[in-house]
C-alpha positions in Angstrom: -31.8 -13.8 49.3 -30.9 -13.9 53.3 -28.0 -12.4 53.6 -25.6 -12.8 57.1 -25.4 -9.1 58.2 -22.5 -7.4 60.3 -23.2 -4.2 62.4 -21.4 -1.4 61.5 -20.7 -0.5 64.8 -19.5 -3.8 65.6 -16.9 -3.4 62.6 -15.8 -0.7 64.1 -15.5 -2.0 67.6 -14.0 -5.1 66.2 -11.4 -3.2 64.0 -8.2 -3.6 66.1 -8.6 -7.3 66.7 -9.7 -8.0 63.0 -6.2 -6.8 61.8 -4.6 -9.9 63.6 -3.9 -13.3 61.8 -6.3 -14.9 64.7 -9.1 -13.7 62.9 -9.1 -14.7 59.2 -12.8 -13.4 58.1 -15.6 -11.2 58.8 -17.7 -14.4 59.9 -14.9 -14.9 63.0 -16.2 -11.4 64.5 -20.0 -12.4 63.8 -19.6 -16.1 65.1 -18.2 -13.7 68.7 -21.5 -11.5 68.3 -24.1 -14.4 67.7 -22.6 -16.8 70.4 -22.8 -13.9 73.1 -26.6 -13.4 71.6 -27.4 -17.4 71.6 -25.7 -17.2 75.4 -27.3 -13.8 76.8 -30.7 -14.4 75.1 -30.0 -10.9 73.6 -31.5 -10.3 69.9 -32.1 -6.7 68.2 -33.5 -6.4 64.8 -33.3 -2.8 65.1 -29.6 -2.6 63.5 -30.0 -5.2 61.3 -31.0 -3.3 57.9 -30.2 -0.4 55.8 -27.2 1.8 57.0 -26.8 -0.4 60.3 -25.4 -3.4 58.7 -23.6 -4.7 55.8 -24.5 -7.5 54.0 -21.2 -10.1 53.9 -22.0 -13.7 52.5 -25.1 -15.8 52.0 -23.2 -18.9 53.4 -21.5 -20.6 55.7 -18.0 -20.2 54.9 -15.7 -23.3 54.8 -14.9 -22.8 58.3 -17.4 -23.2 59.4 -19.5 -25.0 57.4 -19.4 -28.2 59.9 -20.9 -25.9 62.5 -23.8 -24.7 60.6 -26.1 -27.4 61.6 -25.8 -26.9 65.2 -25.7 -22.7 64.7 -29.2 -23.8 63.3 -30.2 -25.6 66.5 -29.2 -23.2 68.8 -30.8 -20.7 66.7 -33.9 -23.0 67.3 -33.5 -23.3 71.0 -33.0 -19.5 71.5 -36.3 -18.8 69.5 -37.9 -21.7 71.5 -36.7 -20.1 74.1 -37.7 -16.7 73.1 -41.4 -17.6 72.4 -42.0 -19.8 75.4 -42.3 -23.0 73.5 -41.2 -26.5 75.5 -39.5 -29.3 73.5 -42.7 -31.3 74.5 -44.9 -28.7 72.0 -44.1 -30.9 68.7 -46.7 -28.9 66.9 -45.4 -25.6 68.0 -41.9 -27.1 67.4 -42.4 -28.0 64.1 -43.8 -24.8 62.9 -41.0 -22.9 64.3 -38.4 -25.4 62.3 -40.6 -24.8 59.3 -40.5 -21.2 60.0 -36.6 -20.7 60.5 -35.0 -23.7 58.6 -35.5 -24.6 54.5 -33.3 -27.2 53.5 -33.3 -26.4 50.3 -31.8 -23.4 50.7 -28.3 -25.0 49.7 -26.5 -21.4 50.5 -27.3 -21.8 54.7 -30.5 -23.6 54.7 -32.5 -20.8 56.7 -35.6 -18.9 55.4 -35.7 -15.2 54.9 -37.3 -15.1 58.6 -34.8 -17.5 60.0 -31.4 -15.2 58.6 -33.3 -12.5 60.0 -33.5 -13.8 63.6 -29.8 -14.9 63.5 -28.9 -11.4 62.6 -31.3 -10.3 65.6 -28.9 -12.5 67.8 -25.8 -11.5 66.2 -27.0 -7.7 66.8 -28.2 -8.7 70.5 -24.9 -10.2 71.1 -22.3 -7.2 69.9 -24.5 -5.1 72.2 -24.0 -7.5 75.1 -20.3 -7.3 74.6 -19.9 -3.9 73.7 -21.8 -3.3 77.1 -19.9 -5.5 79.4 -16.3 -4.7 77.8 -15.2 -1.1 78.9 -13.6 -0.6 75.7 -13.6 -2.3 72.5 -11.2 -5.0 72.0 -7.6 -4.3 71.3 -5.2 -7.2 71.6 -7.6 -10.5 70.7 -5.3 -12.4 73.7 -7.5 -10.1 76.0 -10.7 -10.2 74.5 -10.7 -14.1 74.5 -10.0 -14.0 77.9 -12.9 -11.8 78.4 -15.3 -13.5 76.2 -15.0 -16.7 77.6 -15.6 -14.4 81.0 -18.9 -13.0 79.8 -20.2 -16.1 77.6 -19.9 -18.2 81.3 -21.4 -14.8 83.0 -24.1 -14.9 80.5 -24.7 -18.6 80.8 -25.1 -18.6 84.3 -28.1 -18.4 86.2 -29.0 -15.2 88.1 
């Protein structure tokens, strides 16, 4: 069953901001990590299993459960993206939908693959942050002021 999968390290990092009443779940602090990843192009399956993440939920929580279908898309784009593959590619387009999405997966319609490549992005995005930051996070005023700052650095061409 995919699984959405927290660093550990990025629990850690995240641990004085996760106290606050801003941030009501685990899936706040990995919504943070896979925007930066969507917006750097960062992904790292590296911490992903075993003692380098935690398994948390196999679902969208109610918060965002609206948003899943466009955290689907832009996990599409980044992989289209990722592999070179234009919009214009149906073919190619098509088998990387069929490769990341399965609707009938009622819990967050991805396949095994597709869960694994959002954790990748999730993964690549704590270690953008956790780069960019000089230290982790310790009020959450001052790291949204700083993550809008590096999700607009990240977004912008070089």
């Amino acid at each position: 069953m995919a699984m959405f999968r927290l660093r550990t390290d990025a629990e850690a990092w995240f641990s004085e901001i996760e106290k606050t009443q801003h941030v009501r779940s685990k899936f706040d602090l990995y919504y943070f990590c896979l925007m930066a990843g969507f917006a750097s192009g960062r992904s790292n399956e590296t911490h992903i299993t075993g003692a380098g993440s935690k398994e948390f939920i196999d679902y969208f929580i109610d918060d965002y459960k609206s948003a899943s279908t466009l955290l689907i898309g832009l996990l599409v784009i980044a992989e289209m993206k990722y592999k070179g593959i234009d919009v214009t590619e149906k073919t190619s387009v098509r088998g990387l939908f069929k490769d990341i999405v399965d609707a009938r997966n009622g819990n967050n319609q991805l396949t095994e693959h597709g869960m694994k490549r959002m954790n990748a992005y999730a993964s690549g995005g704590f270690e953008y942050l956790s780069q960019k930051r000089d230290t982790k996070p310790y009020s959450i005023e001052e790291f949204l002021r700083d993550y809008v700052a590096l999700i607009g650095d990240a977004l912008t061409p070089a």
